[in-house]
C-alpha positions in Angstrom: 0.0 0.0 0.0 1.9 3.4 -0.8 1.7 5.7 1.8 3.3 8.7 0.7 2.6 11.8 -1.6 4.3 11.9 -4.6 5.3 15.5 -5.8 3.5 16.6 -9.0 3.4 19.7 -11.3 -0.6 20.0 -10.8 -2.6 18.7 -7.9 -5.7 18.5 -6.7 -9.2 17.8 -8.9 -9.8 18.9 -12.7 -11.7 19.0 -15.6 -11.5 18.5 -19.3 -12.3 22.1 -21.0 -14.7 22.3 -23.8 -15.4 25.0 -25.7 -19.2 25.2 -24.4 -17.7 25.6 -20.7 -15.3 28.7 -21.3 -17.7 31.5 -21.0 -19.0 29.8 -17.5 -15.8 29.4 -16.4 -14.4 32.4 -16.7 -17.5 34.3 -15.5 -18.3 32.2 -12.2 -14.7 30.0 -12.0 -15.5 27.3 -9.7 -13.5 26.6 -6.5 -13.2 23.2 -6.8 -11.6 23.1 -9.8 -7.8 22.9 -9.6 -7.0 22.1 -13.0 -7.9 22.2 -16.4 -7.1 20.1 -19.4 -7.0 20.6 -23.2 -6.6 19.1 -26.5 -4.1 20.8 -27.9 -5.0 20.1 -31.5 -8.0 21.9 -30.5 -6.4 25.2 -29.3 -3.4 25.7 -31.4 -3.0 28.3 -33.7 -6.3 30.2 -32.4 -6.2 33.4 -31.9 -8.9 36.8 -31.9 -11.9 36.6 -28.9 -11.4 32.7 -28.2 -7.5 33.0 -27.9 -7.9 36.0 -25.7 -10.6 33.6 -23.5 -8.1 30.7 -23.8 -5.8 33.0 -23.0 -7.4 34.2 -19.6 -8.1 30.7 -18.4 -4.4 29.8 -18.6 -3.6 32.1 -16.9 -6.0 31.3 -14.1 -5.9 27.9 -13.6 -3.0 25.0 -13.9 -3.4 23.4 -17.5 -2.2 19.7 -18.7 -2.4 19.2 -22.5 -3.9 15.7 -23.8 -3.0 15.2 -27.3 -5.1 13.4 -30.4 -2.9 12.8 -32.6 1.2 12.7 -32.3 0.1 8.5 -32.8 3.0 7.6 -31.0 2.7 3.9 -32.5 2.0 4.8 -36.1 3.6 3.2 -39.0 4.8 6.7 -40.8 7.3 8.6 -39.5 6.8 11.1 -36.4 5.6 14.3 -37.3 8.5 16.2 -35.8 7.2 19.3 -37.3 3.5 19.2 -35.2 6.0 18.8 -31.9 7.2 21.9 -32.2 4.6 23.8 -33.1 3.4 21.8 -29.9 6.4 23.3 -28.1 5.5 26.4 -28.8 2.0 26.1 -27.6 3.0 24.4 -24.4 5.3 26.8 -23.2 3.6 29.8 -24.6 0.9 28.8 -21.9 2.9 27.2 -19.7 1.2 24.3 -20.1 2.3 21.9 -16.7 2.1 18.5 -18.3 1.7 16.9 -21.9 0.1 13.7 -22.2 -1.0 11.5 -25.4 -2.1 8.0 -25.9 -0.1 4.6 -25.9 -1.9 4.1 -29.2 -1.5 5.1 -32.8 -3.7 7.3 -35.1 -2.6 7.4 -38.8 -1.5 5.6 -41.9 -1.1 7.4 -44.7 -3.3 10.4 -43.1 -5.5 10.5 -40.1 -7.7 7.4 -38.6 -9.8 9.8 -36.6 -9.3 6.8 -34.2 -7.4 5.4 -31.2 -5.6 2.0 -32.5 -4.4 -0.7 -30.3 -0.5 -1.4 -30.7 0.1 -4.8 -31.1 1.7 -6.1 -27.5 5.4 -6.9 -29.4 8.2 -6.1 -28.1 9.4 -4.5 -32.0 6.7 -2.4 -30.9 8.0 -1.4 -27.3 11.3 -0.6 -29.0 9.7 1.5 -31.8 7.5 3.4 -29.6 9.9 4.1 -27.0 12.2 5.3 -29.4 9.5 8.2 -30.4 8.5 8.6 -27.2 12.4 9.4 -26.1 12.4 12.0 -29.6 9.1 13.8 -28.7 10.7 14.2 -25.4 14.1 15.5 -26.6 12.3 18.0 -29.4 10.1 19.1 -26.0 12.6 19.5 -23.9 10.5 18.0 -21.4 8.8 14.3 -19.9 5.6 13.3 -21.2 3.2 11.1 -20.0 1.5 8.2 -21.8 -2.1 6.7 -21.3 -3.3 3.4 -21.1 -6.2 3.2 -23.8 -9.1 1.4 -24.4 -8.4 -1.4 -26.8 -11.4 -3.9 -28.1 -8.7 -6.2 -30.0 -5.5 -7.4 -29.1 -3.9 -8.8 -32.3 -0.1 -10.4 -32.8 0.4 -10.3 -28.8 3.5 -11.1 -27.2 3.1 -10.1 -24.1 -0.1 -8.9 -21.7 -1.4 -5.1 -21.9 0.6 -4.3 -18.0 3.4 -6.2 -19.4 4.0 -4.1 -22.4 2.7 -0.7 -20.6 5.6 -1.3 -18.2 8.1 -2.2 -20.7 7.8 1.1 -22.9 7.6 3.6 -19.9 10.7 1.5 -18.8 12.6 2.2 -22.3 11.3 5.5 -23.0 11.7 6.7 -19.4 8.6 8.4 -19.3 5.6 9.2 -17.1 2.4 7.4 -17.1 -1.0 9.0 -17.5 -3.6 6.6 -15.5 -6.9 6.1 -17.0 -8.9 4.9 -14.1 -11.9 4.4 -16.5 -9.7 2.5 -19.1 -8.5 -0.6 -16.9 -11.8 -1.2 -16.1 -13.3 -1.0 -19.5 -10.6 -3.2 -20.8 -10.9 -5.7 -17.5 -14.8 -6.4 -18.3 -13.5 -6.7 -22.0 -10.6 -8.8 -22.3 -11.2 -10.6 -18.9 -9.0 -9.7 -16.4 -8.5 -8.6 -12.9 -8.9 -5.0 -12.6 -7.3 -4.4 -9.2 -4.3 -6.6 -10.3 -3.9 -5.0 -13.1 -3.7 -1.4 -11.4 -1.4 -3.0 -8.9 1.1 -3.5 -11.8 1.3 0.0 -13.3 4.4 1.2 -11.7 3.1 4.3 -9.3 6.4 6.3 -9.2 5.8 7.1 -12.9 2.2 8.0 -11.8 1.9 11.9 -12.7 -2.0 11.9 -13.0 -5.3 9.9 -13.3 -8.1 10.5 -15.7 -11.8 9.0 -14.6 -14.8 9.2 -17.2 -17.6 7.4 -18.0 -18.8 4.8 -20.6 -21.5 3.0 -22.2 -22.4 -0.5 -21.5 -23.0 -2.1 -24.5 -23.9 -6.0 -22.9 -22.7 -7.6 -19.6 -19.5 -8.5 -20.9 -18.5 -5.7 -23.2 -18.0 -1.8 -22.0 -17.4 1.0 -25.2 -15.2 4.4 -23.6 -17.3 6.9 -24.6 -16.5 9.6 -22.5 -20.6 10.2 -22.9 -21.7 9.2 -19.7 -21.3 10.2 -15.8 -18.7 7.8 -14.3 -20.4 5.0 -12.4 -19.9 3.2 -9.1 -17.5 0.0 -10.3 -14.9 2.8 -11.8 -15.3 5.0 -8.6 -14.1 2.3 -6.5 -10.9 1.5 -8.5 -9.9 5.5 -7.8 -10.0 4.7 -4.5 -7.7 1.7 -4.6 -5.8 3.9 -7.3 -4.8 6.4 -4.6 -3.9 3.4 -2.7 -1.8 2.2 -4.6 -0.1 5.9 -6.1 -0.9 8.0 -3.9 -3.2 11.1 -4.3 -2.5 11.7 -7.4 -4.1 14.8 -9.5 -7.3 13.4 -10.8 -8.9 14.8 -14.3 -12.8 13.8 -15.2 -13.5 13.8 -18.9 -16.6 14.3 -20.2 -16.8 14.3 -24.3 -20.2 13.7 -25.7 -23.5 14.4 -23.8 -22.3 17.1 -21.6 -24.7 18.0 -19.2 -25.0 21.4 -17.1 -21.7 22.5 -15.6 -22.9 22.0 -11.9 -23.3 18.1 -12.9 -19.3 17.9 -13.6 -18.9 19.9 -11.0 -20.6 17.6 -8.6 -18.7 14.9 -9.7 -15.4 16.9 -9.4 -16.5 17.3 -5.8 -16.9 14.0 -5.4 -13.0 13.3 -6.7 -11.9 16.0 -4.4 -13.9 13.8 -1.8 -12.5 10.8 -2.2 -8.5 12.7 -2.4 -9.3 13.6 0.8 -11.0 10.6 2.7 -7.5 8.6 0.9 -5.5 11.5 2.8 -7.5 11.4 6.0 -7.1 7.6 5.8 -3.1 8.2 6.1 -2.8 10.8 8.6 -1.7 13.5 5.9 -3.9 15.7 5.3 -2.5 18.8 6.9 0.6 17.9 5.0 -1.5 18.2 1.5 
């Protein structure tokens, strides 16, 4: 059980920013929120009344950057020339962490997907050597997610297995998707709680919980559309067990309700940050 706090470049309890929440948040900014998080693909470049607005919540509030599509395991080569425009946009902003996906995203031109890497481990050396050039051309450590995958083809190795063995050869940080090792548990069949307790926490820099649409008893699609329910909320909790308190991002994509309903379940993050503290004795030294 990890008992310690583990220093991070945000903290606390965040949402995703969409475009339909700027004007609330910058009229009524809402205590609770300690963080915000973007798409960068979705921000860059923008300038005129919606940069000045972007421009006036970064400088409110602690930002991490989630990207779409660097597709750190694509087939074509890395598009050196997107990470530094990227560069710019990150430090322009002083943006605290960058994060993208432990998938891939293009062949010949966009997806407009997430694809699984094939568990190999040719593919741990060819995505950790990206991974180690993003992070040169950034100057800077990024974190990588564990996705949602619904297929698993030429495996080598198990999903933990191979998540452990790129952050290991890339030296990077890991982005925990609480909502992810659950979808893929009821999916592909495997313990969920073993599976968190094989992430390595010291590379923990922060968690992302959503919701997701259950499709039958055995098969859960992330969707991002719906609010997180109880099974997911549960693995947070044995999440900060396991890593600490880390900082804690909900994303909310598709069928975004009224800002006081992510903000009640931002509360309820900041909640269960605290009973984990509490639980240890630290919470005067949060």
């Amino acid at each position: 059980m990890r008992r310690r706090l583990t220093q991070h470049p945000v903290s606390g309890a965040g949402l995703g920013l969409r475009r339909v929440l700027v004007d609330q948040l910058l009229e009524r900014p809402p205590a609770q929120v300690s963080l915000l998080e973007v798409a960068p693909e979705n921000w860059m470049g923008f300038g005129g009344r919606l940069g000045r607005k972007f421009r006036a919540l970064t400088e409110r509030y602690p930002f991490t950057a989630h990207g779409l599509s660097l597709s750190l395991g694509g087939p074509g080569p890395l598009d050196e020339a997107f990470v530094r425009e990227l560069k710019v946009f990150l430090d322009a902003h002083n943006i605290r962490v960058y994060s993208e996906h432990l998938s891939y995203c293009s062949d010949d031109g966009h997806l407009y997907d997430l694809m699984p890497i094939p568990f190999t481990t040719d593919a741990v050396h060819w995505v950790a050597e990206r991974i180690r050039r993003v992070q040169d051309i950034l100057e800077r450590p990024i974190a990588i997610e564990n996705v949602s995958y619904y297929a698993a083809p030429g495996a080598e190795m198990d999903e933990a297995a191979f998540i452990n063995a790129v952050l290991h050869e890339a030296d990077c940080q890991l982005l925990l998707d609480v909502n992810n090792i659950h979808v893929n548990a009821i999916n592909h069949g495997y313990d969920a709680a073993a599976f968190l307790r094989a992430m390595p926490a010291e590379r923990v820099c922060y968690a992302h919980i959503a919701g997701h649409k259950v499709e039958s008893e055995d098969l859960r699609i992330d969707t991002h559309g719906a609010d997180v329910d109880a099974p997911v909320w549960q693995l947070l909790d044995q999440a900060y067990e396991h890593c600490g308190v880390v900082p804690t991002l909900l994303e909310r994509d598709f069928n975004i309700p009224p800002l006081a309903t992510l903000l009640s379940e931002v509360d309820r993050i900041a909640a269960a940050q605290k009973n984990a503290l509490n639980r240890w004795g630290l919470l005067a030294r949060a």
